[in-house]
C-alpha positions as CSV (number, residue, x, y, z in Angstrom):
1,X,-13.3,-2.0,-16.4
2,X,-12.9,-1.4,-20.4
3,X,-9.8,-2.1,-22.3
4,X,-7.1,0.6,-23.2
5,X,-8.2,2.5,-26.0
6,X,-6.0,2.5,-28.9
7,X,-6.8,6.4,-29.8
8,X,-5.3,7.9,-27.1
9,X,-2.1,9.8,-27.5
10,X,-0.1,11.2,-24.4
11,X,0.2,15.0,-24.1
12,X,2.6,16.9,-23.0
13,X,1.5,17.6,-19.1
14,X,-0.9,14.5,-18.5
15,X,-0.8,10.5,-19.1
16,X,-2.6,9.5,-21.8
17,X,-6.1,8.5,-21.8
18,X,-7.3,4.9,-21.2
19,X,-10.3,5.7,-23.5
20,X,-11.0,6.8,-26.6
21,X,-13.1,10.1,-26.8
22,X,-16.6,9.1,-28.1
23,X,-17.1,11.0,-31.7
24,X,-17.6,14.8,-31.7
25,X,-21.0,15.9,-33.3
26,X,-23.9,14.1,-33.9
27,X,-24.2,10.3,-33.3
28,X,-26.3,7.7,-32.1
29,X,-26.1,7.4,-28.3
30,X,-28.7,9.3,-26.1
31,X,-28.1,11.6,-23.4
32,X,-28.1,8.7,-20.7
33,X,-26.0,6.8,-22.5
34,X,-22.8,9.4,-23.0
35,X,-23.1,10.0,-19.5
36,X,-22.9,6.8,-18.8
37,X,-20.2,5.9,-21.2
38,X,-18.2,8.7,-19.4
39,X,-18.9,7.7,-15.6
40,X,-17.8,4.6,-16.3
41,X,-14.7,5.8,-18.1
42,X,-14.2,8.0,-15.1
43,X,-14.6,5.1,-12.2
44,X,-12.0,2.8,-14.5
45,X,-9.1,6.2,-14.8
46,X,-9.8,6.0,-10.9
47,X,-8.7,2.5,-10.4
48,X,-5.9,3.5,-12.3
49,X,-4.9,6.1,-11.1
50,X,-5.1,4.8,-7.3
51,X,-3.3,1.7,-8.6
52,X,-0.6,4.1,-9.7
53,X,0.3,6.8,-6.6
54,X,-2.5,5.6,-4.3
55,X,-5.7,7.9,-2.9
56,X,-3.7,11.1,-0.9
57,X,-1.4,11.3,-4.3
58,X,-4.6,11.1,-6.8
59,X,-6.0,14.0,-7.9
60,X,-8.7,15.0,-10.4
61,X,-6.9,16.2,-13.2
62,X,-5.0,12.8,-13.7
63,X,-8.7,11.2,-13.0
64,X,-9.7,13.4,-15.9
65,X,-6.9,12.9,-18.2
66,X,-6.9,9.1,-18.3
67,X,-10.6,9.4,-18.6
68,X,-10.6,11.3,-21.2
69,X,-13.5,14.0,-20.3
70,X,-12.9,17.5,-19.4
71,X,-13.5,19.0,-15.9
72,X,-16.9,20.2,-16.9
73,X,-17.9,16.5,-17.5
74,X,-16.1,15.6,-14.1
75,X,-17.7,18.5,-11.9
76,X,-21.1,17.4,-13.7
77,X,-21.3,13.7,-12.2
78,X,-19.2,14.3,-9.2
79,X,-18.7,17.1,-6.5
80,X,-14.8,16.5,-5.7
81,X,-12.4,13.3,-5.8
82,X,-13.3,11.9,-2.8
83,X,-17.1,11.5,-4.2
84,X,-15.7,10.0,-7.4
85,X,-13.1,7.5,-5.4
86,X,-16.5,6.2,-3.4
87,X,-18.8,6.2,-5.6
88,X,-15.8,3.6,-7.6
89,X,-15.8,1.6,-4.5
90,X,-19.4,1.0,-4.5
91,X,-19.3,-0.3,-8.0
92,X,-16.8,-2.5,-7.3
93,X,-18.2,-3.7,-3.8
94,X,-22.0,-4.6,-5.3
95,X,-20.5,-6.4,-8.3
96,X,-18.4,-8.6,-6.1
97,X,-21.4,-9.0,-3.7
98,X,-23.7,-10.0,-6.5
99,X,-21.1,-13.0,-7.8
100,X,-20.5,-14.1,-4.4
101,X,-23.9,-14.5,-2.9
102,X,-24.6,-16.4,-6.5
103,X,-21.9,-18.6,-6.0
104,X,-23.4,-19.7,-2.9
105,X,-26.3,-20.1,-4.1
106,X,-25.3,-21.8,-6.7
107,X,-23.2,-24.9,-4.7
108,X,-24.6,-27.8,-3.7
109,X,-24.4,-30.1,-1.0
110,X,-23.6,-29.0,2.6
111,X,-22.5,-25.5,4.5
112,X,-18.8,-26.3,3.9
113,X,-19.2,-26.7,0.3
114,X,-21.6,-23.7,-0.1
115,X,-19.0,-21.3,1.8
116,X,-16.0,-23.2,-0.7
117,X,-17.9,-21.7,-3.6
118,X,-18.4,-18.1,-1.9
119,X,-15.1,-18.0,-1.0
120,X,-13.9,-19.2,-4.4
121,X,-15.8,-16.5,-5.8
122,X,-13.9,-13.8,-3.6
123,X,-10.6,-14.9,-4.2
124,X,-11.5,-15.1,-8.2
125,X,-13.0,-11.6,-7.7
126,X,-9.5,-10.5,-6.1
127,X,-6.9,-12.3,-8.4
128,X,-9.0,-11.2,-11.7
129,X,-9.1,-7.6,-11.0
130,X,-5.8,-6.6,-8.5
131,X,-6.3,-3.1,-9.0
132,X,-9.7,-2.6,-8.2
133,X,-9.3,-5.0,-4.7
134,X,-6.3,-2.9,-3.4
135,X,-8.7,0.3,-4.2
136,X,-11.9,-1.4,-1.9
137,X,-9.4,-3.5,0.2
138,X,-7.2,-1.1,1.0
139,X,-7.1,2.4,-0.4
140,X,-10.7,3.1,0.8
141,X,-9.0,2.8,4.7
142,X,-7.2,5.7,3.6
143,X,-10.3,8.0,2.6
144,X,-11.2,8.9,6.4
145,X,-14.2,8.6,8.0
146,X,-16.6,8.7,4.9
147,X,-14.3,5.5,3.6
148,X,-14.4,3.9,6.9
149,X,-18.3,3.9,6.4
150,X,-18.7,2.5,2.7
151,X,-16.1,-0.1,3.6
152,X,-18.3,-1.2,6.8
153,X,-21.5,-0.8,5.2
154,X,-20.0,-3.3,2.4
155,X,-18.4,-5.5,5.3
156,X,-21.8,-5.5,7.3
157,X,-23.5,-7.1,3.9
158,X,-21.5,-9.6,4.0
159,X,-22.0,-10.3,7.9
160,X,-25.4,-10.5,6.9
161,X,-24.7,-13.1,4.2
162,X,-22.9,-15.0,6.6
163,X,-25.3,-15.2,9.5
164,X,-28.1,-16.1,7.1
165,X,-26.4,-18.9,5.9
166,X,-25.3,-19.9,9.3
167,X,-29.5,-19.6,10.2
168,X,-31.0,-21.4,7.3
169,X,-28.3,-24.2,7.1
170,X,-29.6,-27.8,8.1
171,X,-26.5,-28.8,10.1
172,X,-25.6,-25.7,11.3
173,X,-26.5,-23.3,14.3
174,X,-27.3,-19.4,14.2
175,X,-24.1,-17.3,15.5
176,X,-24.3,-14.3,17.4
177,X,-23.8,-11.2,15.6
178,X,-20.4,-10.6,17.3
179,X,-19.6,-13.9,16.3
180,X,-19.8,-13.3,12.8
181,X,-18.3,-9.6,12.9
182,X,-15.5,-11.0,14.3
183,X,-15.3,-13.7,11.4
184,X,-16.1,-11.2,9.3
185,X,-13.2,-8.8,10.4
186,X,-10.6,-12.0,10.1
187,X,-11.4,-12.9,6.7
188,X,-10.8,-8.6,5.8
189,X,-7.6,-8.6,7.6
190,X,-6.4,-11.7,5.7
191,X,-6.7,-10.4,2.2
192,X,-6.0,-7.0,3.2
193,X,-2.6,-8.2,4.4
194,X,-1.6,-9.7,1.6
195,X,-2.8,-7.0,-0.8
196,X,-1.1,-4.5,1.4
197,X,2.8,-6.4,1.3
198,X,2.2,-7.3,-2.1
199,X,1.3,-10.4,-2.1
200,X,-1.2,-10.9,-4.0
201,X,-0.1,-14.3,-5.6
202,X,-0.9,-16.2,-2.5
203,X,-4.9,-15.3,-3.0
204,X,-5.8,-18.3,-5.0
205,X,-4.5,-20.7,-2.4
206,X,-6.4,-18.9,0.5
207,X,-10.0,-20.5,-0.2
208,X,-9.6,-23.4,1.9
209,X,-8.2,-21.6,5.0
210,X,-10.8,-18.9,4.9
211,X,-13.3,-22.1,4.8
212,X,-11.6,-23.0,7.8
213,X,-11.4,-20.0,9.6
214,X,-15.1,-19.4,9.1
215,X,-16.6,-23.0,10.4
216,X,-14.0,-23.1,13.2
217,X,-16.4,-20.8,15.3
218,X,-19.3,-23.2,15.2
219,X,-20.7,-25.8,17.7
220,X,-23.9,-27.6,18.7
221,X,-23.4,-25.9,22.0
222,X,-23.8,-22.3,20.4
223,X,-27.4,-21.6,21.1
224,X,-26.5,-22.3,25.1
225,X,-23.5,-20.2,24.6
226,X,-25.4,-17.1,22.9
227,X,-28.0,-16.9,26.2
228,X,-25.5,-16.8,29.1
229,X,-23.6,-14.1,26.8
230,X,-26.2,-11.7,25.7
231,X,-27.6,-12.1,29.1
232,X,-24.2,-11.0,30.3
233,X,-23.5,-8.2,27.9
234,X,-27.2,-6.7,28.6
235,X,-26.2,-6.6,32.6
236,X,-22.8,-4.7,31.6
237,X,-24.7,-2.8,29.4
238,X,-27.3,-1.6,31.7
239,X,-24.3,0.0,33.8
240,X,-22.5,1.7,31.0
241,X,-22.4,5.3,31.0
242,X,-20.8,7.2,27.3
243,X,-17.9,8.9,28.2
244,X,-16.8,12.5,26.3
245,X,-14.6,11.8,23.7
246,X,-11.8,14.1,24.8
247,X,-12.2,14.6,28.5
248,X,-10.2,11.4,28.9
249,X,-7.2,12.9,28.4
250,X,-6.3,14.5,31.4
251,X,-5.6,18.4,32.0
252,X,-8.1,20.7,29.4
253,X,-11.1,20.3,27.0
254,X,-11.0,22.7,23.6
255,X,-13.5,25.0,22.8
256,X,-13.5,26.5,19.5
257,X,-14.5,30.6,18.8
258,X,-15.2,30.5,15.0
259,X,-12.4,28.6,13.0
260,X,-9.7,29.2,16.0
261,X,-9.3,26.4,18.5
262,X,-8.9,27.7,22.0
263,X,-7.6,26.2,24.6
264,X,-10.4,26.1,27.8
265,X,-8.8,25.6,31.0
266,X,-10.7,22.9,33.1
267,X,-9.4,23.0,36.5
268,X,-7.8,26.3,37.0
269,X,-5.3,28.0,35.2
270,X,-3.5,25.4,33.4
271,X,-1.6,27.6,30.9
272,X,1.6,25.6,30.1
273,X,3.6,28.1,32.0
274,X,5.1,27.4,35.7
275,X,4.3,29.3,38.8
276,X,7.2,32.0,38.1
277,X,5.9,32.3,34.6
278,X,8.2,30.4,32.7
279,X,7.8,28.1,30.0
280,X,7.7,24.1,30.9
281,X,10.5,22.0,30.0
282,X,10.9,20.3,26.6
283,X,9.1,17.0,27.9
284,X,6.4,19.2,29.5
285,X,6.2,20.9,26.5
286,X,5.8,17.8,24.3
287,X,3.2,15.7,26.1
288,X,1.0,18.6,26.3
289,X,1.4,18.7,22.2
290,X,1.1,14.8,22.2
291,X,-2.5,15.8,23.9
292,X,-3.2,18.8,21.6
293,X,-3.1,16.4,18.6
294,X,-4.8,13.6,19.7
295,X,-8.0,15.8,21.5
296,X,-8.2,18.2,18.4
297,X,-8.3,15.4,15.7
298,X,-10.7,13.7,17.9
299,X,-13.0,16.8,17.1
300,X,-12.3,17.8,13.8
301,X,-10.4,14.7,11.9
302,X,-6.7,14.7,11.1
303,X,-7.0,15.7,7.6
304,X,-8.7,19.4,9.0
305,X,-5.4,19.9,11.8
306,X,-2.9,22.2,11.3
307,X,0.4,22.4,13.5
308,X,-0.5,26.0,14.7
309,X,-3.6,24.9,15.7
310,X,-1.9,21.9,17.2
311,X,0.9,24.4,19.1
312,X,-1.7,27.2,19.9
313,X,-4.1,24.6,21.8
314,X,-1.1,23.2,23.8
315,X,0.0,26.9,24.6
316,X,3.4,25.9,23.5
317,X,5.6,28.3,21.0
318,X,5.9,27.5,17.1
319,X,9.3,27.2,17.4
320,X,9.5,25.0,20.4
321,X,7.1,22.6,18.5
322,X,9.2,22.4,15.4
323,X,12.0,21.6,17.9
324,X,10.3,19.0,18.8
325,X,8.5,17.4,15.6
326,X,9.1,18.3,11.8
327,X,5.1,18.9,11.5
328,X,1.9,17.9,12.6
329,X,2.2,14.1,10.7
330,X,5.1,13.8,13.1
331,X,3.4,14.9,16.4
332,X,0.5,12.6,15.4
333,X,2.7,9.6,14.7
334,X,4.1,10.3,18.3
335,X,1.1,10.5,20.0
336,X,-0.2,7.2,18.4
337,X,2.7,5.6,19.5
338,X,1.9,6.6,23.1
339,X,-1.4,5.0,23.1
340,X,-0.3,2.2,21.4
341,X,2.7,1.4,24.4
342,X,-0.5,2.4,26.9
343,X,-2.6,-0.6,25.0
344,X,0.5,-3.1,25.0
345,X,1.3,-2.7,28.8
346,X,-2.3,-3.9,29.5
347,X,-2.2,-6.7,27.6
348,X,1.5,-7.6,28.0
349,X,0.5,-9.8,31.4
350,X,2.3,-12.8,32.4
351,X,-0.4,-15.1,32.4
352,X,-0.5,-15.1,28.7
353,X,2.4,-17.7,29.1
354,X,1.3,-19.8,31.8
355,X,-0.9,-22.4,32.4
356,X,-4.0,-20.4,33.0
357,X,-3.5,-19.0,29.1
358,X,-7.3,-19.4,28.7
359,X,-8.3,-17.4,31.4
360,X,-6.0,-14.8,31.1
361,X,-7.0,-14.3,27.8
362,X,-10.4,-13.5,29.0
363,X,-9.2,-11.4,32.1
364,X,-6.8,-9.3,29.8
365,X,-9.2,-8.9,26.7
366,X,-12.0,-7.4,29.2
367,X,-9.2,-4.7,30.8
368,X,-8.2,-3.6,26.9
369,X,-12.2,-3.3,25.8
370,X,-12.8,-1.3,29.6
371,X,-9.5,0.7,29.0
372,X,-10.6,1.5,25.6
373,X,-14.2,2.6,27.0
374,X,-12.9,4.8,29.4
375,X,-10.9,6.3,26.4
376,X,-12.9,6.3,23.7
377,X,-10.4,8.6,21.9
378,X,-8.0,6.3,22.0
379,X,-10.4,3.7,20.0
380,X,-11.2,6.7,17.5
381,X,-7.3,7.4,16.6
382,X,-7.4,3.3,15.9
383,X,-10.8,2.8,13.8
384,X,-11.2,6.5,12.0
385,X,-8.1,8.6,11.9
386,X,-4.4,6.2,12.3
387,X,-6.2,4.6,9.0
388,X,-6.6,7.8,7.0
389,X,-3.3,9.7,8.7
390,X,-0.9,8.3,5.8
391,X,0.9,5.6,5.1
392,X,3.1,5.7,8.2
393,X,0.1,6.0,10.5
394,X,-1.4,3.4,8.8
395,X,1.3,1.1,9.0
396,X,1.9,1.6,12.6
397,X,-1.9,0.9,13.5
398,X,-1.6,-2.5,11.5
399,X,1.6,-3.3,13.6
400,X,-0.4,-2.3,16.8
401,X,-3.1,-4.7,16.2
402,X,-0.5,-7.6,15.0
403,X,1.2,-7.1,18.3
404,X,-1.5,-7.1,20.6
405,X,-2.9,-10.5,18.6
406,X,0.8,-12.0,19.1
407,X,0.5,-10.9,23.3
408,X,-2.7,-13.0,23.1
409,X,-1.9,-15.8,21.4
410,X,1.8,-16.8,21.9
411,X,1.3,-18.7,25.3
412,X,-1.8,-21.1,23.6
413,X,-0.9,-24.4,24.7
414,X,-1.3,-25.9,21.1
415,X,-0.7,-24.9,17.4
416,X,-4.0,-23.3,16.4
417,X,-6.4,-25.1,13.6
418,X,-6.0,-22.0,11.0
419,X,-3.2,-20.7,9.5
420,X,-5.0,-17.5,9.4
421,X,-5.3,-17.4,13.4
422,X,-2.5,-14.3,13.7
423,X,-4.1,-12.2,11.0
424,X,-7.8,-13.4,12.0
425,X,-7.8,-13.2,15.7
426,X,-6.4,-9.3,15.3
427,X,-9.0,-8.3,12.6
428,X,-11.3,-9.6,15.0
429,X,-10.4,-7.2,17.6
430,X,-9.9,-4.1,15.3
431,X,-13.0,-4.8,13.1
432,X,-14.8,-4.8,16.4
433,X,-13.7,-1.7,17.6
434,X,-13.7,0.0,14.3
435,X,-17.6,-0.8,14.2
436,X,-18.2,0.4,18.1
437,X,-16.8,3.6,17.1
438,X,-18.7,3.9,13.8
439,X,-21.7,3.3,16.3
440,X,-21.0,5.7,18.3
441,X,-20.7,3.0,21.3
442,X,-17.6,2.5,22.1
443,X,-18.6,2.7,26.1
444,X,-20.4,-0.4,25.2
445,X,-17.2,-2.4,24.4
446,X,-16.5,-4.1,27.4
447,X,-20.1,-5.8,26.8
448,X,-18.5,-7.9,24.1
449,X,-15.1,-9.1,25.6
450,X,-16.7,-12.4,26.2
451,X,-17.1,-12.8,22.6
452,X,-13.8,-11.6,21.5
453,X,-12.0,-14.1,24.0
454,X,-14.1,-17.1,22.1
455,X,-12.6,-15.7,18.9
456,X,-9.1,-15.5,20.3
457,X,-9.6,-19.0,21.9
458,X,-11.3,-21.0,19.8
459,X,-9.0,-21.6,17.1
460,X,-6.2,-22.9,19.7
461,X,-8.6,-25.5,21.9
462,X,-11.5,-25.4,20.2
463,X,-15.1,-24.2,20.5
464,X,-16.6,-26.1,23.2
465,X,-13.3,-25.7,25.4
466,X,-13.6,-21.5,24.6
467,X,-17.4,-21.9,24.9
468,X,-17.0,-23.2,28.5
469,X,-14.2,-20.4,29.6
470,X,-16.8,-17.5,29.0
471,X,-19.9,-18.9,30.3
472,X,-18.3,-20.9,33.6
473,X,-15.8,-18.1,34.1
474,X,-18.1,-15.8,36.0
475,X,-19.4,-14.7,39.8
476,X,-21.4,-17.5,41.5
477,X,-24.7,-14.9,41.2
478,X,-23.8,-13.9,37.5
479,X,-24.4,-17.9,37.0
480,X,-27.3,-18.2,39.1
481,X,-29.0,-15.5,37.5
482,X,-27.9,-16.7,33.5
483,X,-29.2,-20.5,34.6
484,X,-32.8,-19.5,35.8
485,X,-33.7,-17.3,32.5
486,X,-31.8,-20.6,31.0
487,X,-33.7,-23.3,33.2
488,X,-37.0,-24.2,30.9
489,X,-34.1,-24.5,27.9
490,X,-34.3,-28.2,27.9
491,X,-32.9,-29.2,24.0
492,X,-30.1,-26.5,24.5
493,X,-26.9,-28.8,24.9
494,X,-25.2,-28.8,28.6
495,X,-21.3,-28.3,29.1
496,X,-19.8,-30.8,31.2
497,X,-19.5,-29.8,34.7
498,X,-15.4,-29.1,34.4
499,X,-12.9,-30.1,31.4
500,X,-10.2,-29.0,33.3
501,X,-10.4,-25.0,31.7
502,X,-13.0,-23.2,33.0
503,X,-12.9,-21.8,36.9
């Protein structure tokens, strides 16, 4: 963005501006051009400002002060914050696309060296301008659901980068999209987590692992791979049924009268009371409220809840709620927490550690994606609202993620090929979901469990060893069926019969 101004001075309730005013009366710049001159003063004082208290603490009279435009100028180009923050992000996001798709371009010899110079472009991109890759790295996670989408749409392009270059590449093979999502998602998470603990420094030196994490997914055998796959996830997907967002959670649905949220008894007259007409216990009490939370900001988003509405749905008292938790961020963090033990008990399975590590994988990754079906609110409060819940929230969904990669990846029988495995293979998984749920298909999920057990495996034994534990490990008909669409295939490359992995 522009330099400081030197013609600022600080008043006496506001930072100063970044900017100097343009001249008042008559000059030589056109309409277009002040109102240029002052969106672009604007998206800079955002940076800044973000940079300074982050998104939730931002607000638009510090926007406008280190801008230096009034709120009429402000209210003229953009509706509220929020629209300013995004339409800063997209600035940001289509220069950075621009240099790194001519920096491919631009290399020369093979795929490896093409992907160094993309990559070199995004880590320069990073380290040159700190501030503006927390805000589209990180602070946009923050935003809600309306964040969530410019920072996929952005991601997407660059999945779209990737699989082209993967298509049109002389020695490579075309990857599946979930493939490349899940590459995609690794190479987020790995900046993201260094921007997010303030580390930053280590960028530059992260070229040649991203390089590595990328190509690690690749193989001759891919094409063979990609058929018995997508033939797979079309079967699972032909039995798939959506399931409501919020009837997953056990004893009510919520109907809303107007603004009030009302609680709509689903099988009889569950009222929170017992049969002599006395409240429930404190527990009782508190895992209806843990429901409440969860179900209503399933409907209406996080930012929109209130703790009465939160206490009123439950049919609990006020006061017996602030017993329990100090407000509604509280009773949210608590809830979260439940569904993230639910999540780790599935895939805490012994297996992990044993012998049969690659097929375990497998088996475990396909009962978190069909637990997460079943529960699509569950996958919401991990993609959409633990992200844009605060700080806490959001630092408990990173932790939940990290965990669930460590379950799956601690009992590989060998050091894996990438540093970045830990903070790739849990991207992976969470950039998956997160897209599902964008989607609206999170029912669909368990279709691509196959594809996120390559990703978790691959980087430990390698692509043809993952490649042959998906496709072998499957029913005896499954395979029949997969090898006669597969029969007149005669250049795709054959796995050997057994390598000692696959069932």
């Amino acid at each position: 963005m522009s330099q400081r101004g030197n013609g600022g001075s600080r008043s006496s309730d506001g930072p100063a501006p970044l900017y100097q005013r343009l001249p008042r009366g008559p000059h030589h710049l056109g309409r277009e051009e002040v109102v240029r001159h002052q969106r672009l003063r604007m998206h800079g004082a955002m940076v800044e400002a973000v940079a300074a208290s982050g998104y939730a603490s931002v607000s638009v009279k510090q926007v406008i002060a280190l801008a230096g435009v009034s709120r009429r100028v402000f209210y003229e180009q953009f509706a509220n914050k929020q629209e300013c923050f995004l339409a800063t992000f997209d600035l940001i996001a289509v220069r950075a696309i621009k240099r790194i798709g001519r920096a491919y371009r631009a290399g020369t010899g093979d795929l490896r060296q093409h992907m160094a110079g993309a990559f070199a472009e995004l880590i320069n991109e990073l380290a040159t301008n700190a501030k503006g890759a927390s805000l589209t790295i990180v602070e946009v996670q923050t935003v809600g659901a309306l964040g969530l989408c410019h920072l996929r749409r952005t991601l997407k392009t660059f999945e779209q980068m990737l699989a082209s270059s993967f298509a049109h590449s002389p020695e490579a093979v075309e990857l599946p999209t979930p493939i490349v999502r899940g590459i995609v998602g690794g190479v987020y998470e790995a900046v993201s987590l260094r921007l997010r603990e303030g580390r930053a420094d280590e960028l530059p030196g992260l070229t040649d692992e991203l390089v590595r994490w990328t190509l690690l997914f690749h193989t001759p055998s891919m094409p063979r791979m990609s058929v018995f796959l997508a033939e797979r996830a079309c079967a699972l997907s032909a039995e798939a049924e959506p399931v409501p967002l919020v009837l997953d959670l056990g004893h009510r649905i919520y109907g809303t009268r107007g603004s009030e949220i009302s609680p709509v008894a689903r099988e009889g007259s569950w009222n929170g009371r017992n049969d002599r007409g006395e409240y429930d216990m404190p527990q009782q009490c508190r895992e209806r409220l843990l429901r409440a939370v969860l179900d209503l900001t399933a409907l209406g988003g996080y930012h929109e809840l209130s703790a009465p509405q939160i206490f009123e749905a439950a049919d609990v008292r006020g006061e017996v709620f602030f017993e329990l938790f100090a407000g509604k961020e509280e009773c949210f963090l608590a809830a979260f927490e439940e569904i993230g033990y639910e999540l780790l008990r599935t895939v805490a399975d012994p297996d992990l550690v044993s012998a049969g590590w690659p097929c375990a994988v497998r088996r475990v990754i396909g009962e978190l994606m069909g637990l997460l079906a079943t529960k699509p609110v569950y996958a919401r409060m991990i993609a959409v609202e633990a992200p844009g819940a605060g700080p806490k929230a959001l630092t408990q969904n990173f932790e939940l993620a990290y965990s669930i990669a460590t379950l799956l990846t601690e009992g590989a029988p060998r050091k894996a090929h990438s540093q970045l495995a830990p903070e790739g293979v849990a991207g992976a998984i969470w950039y998956t979901i997160g897209c599902q749920v964008e989607s609206s298909q999170t029912h669909l999920l368990p279709t691509l469990a196959d594809y996120l057990t390559y990703m978790v495996l691959a980087p430990f034994i390698g692509p043809d060893a993952a490649a042959e534990v998906v496709i072998n490990d499957q029913k005896p008909e499954e395979r029949a069926s997969i090898a006669h669409t597969t029969a007149g295939d005669a250049c795709a490359p054959r796995f050997p019969a057994s390598s000692g992995i696959g069932l």
